[in-house]
C-alpha positions as CSV (number, residue, x, y, z in Angstrom):
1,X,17.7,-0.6,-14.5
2,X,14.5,-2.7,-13.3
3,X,11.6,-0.5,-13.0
4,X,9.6,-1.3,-9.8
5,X,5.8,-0.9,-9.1
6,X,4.1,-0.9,-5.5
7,X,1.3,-2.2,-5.0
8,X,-0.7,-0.6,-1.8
9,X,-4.2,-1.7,-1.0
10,X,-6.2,1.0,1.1
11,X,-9.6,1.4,2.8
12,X,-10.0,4.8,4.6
13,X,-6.3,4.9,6.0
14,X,-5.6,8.9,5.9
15,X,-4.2,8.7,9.3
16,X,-1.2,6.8,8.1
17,X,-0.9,6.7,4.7
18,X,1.3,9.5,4.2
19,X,4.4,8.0,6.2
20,X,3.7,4.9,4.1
21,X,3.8,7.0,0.5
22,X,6.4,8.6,1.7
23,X,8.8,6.0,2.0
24,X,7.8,4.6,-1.7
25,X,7.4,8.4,-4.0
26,X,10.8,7.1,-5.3
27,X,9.1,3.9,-7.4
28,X,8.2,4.3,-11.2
29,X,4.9,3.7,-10.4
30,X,2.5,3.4,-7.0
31,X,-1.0,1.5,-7.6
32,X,-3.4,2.1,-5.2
33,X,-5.8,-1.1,-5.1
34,X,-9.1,1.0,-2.5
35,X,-12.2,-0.5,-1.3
36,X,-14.1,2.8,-1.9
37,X,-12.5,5.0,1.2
38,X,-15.0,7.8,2.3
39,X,-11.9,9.7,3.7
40,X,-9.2,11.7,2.4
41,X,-7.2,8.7,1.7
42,X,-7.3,9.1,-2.1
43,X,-6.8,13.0,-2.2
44,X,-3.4,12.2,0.1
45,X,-2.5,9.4,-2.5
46,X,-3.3,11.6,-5.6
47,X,-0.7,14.9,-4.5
48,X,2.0,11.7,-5.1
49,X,1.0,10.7,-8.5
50,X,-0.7,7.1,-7.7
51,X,-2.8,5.2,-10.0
52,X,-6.3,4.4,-8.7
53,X,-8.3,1.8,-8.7
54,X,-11.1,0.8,-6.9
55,X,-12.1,-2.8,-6.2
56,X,-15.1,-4.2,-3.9
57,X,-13.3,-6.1,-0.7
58,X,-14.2,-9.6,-0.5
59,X,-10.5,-10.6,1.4
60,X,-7.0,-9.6,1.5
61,X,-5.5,-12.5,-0.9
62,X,-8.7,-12.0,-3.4
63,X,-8.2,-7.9,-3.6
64,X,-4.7,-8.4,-4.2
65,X,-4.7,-11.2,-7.0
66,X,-6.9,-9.0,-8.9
67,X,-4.7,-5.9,-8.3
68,X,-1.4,-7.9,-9.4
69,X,-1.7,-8.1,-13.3
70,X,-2.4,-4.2,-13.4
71,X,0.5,-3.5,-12.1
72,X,2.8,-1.9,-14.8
73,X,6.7,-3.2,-14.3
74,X,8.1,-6.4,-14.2
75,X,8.9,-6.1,-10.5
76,X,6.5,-5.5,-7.4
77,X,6.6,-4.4,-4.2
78,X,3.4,-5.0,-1.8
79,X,3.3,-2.8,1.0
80,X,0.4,-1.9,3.5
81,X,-0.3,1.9,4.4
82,X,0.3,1.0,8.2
83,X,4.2,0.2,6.9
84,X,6.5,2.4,5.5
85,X,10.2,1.2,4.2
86,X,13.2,1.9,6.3
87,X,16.0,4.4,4.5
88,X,18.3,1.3,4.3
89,X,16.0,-0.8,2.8
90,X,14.8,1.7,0.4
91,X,18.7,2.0,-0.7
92,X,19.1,-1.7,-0.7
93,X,15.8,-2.5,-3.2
94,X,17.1,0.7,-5.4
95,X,20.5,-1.2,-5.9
96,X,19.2,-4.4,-6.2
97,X,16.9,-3.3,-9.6
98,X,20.0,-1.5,-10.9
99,X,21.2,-5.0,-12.0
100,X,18.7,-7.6,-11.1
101,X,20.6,-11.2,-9.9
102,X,19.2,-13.6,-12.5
103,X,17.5,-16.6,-11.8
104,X,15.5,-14.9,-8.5
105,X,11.9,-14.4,-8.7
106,X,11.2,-12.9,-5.5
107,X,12.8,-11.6,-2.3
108,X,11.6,-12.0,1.7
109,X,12.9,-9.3,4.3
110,X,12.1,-9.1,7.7
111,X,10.2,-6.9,9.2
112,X,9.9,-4.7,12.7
113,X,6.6,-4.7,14.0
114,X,5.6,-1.7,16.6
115,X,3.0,-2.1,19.6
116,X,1.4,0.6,21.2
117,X,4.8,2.4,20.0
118,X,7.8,0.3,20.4
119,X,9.3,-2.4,18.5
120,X,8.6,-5.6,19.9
121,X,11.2,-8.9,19.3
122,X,9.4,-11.4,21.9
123,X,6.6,-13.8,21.2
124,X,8.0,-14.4,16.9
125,X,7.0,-10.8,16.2
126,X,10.3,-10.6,15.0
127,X,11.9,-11.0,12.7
128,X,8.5,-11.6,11.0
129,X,10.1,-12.4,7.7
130,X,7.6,-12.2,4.7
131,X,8.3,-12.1,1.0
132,X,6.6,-8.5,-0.6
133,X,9.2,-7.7,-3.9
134,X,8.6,-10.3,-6.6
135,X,8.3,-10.7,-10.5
136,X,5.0,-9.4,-11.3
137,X,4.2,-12.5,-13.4
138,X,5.5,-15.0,-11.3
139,X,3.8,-13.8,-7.6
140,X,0.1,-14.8,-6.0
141,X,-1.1,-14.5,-2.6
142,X,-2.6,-17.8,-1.2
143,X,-6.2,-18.4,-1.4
144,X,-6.8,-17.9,2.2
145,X,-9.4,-16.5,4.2
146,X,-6.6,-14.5,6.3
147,X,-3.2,-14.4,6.8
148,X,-2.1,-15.0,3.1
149,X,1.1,-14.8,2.1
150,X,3.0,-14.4,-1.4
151,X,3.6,-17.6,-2.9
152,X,6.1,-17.6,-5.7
153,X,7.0,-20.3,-8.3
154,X,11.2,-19.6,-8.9
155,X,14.3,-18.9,-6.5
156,X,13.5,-16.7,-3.5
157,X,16.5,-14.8,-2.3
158,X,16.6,-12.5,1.4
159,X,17.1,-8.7,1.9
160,X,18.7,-7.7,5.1
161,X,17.0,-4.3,6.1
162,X,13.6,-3.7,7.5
163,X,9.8,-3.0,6.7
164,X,8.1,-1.1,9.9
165,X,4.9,-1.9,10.9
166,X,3.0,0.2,12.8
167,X,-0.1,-1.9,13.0
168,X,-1.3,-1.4,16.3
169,X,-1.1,2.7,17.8
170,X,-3.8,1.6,20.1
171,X,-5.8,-1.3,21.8
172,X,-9.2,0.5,19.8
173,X,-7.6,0.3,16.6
174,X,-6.9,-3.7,17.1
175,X,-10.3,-4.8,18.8
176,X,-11.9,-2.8,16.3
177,X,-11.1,-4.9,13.3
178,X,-11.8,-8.2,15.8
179,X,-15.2,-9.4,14.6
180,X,-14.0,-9.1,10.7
181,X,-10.9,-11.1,11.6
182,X,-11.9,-14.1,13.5
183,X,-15.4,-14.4,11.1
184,X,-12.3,-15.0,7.9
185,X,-10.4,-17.1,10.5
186,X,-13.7,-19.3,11.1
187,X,-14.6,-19.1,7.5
188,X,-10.5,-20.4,6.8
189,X,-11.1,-23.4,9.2
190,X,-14.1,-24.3,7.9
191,X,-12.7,-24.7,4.6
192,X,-10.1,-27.0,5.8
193,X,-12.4,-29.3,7.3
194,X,-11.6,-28.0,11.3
195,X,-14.6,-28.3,13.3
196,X,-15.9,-26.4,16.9
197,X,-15.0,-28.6,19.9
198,X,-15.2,-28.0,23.4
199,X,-11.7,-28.1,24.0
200,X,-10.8,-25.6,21.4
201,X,-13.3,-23.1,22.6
202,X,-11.8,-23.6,26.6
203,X,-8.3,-24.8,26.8
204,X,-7.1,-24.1,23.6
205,X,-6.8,-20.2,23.7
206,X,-5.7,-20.1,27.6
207,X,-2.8,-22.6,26.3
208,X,-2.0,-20.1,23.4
209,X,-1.9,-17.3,26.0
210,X,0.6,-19.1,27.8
211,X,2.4,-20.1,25.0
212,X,3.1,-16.8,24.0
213,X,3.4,-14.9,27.4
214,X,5.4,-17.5,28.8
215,X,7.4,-19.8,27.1
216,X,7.6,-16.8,23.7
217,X,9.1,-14.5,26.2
218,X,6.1,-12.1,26.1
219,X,6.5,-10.8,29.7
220,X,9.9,-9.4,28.5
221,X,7.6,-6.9,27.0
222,X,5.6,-6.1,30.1
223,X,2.0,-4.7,29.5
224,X,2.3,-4.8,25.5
225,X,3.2,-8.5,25.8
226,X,0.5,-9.1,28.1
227,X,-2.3,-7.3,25.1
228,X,-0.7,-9.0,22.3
229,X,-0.7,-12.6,24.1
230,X,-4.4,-11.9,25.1
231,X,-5.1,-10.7,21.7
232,X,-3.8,-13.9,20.4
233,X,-5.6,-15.9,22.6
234,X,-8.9,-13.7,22.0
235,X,-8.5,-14.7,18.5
236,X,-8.8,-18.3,19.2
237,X,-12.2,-18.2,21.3
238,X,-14.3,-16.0,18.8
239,X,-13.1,-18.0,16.1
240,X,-13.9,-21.1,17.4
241,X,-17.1,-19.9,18.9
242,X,-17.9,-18.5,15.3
243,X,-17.6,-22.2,14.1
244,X,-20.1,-23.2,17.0
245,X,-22.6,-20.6,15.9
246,X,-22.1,-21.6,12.4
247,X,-22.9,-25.7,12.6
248,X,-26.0,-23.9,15.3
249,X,-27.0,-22.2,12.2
250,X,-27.1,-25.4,10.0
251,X,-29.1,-27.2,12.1
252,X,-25.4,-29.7,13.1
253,X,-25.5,-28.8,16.7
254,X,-28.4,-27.3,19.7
C-alpha cells in the first residue's frame, strides 16, 4: 500500500481547522506548512500528530513549492483548513493507494463549494474540479501571483467524490482578505504585461457581474448569488485600480 502525506498550509485558522484534520487523521503523515499563526492553530494541529513547519508567506504557489519536497511519501494530498474530505472520498483515495494504477501521476476531483452555508452549483462554482493528490516528485503549483493550480508532468486521472469547501461563513470573512487579493491579482497582471485602462476599471467588472448573475445562473441562488457575482466583480475594479495606482506611482500616468 501507497503511503500518503497531506500537505496543509495554515495561518491562524483555529476556527476551522479541526473539521479539516479531522477528515485527514487517517494519512501516514499530515505536514503543516504555517505562516507563524498567533492562535491556537498549532496546539489544535499538534493533539493529531502533525509535523510543523513554519515558513514566511510571500504567496500561495511560493509557500507550497517549498513545502512539497518535505513531504515524506511518494504521494500527496493538498488540502486547505477551510476543506475537509467527504467520507466517500476519503474511502475512495484509501483504495486507490492500496494498489496504485500505474502510469498516473496525479488525480483532479471536484469539489463543493459552500456560501454563507449552502452548496452552491450556479455561476461554475461547481463542479470546481482541481487536481490536489499527486506524486510528490512530479507536482508544482504554478508561479502565479493567485489562483495557482498544481501542474503535473505525467497522466492525470479523475476521482468521483467530493472536497467541501467552506470558504466563505460570512461576508466579513471574504471582504476581509480583499485588499491582499486583488494587490496579488494586480501584481499577476502586471507580470503578464496587462495594463490599467479605462474600460477595464468601468465596464469591465459591471460586464463580469452580469456575466455571472445572469447569463451563469447566479440569481438561481438568490441573495448568495447576488454577493458572490458582486464579489467577483469587486475583484475586477480594485485590481485594476491597483494597476492605475501602481503606473501613478512610477511616474507612467497623473
Amino acid at each position: 500500500m501507497a503511503k500518503l502525506s497531506v500537505l496543509l498550509p495554515t495561518y491562524n485558522e483555529d476556527k476551522m481547522i479541526t473539521e479539516c484534520l479531522e477528515s485527514v487523521k487517517w494519512a501516514d503523515e499530515i505536514l503543516i506548512v504555517d505562516s507563524f499563526s498567533t492562535d491556537h492553530t498549532l496546539d489544535i494541529a499538534r493533539t493529531y500528530g502533525a509535523h510543523i513547519i513554519q515558513h514566511e508567506y510571500i504567496n500561495s504557489a511560493k509557500q507550497k513549492n517549498w513545502a512539497i519536497p518535505q513531504c515524506t511519501h511518494e504521494w500527496v494530498l493538498q488540502i486547505d483548513a477551510d476543506e475537509r474530505l467527504d467520507i466517500k472520498l476519503q474511502a475512495e483515495i484509501k483504495e486507490l493507494l492500496v494498489n496504485p494504477p500505474k502510469g498516473f501521476d496525479g488525480f483532479v476531483n471536484p469539489t463543493k463549494n459552500h456560501i454563507l452555508g449552502k452548496w452552491i452549483k450556479s455561476m461554475d462554482v461547481y463542479p470546481g474540479e482541481r487536481l490536489r493528490l499527486f506524486k510528490r516528485d512530479k507536482g508544482r503549483f504554478e508561479e502565479k501571483e493567485v489562483d495557482a493550480h498544481v501542474i503535473v508532468h505525467g497522466q492525470v486521472g479523475f476521482l468521483k467524490n467530493h472536497v467541501l469547501h467552506f470558504g466563505l461563513e460570512s461576508i466579513a470573512q471574504k471582504l476581509k482578505p480583499l485588499d491582499r487579493y486583488t494587490r496579488y491579482e494586480a501584481d499577476e497582471r502586471e507580470k503578464q504585461g496587462r495594463l490599467y485602462s479605462w474600460f477595464n476599471v468601468s465596464i469591465r467588472p459591471i460586464a463580469v457581474f452580469v456575466y455571472y448573475f445572469i447569463f451563469k445562473l447566479g440569481f438561481l441562488d438568490g441573495m448568495r448569488g447576488l454577493i458572490l457575482a458582486a464579489f467577483k466583480a469587486d475583484i475586477i475594479f480594485w485590481t485594476y485600480a491597483k494597476l492605475w495606482e501602481k503606473e501613478v506611482q512610477a511616474g507612467k500616468r497623473k
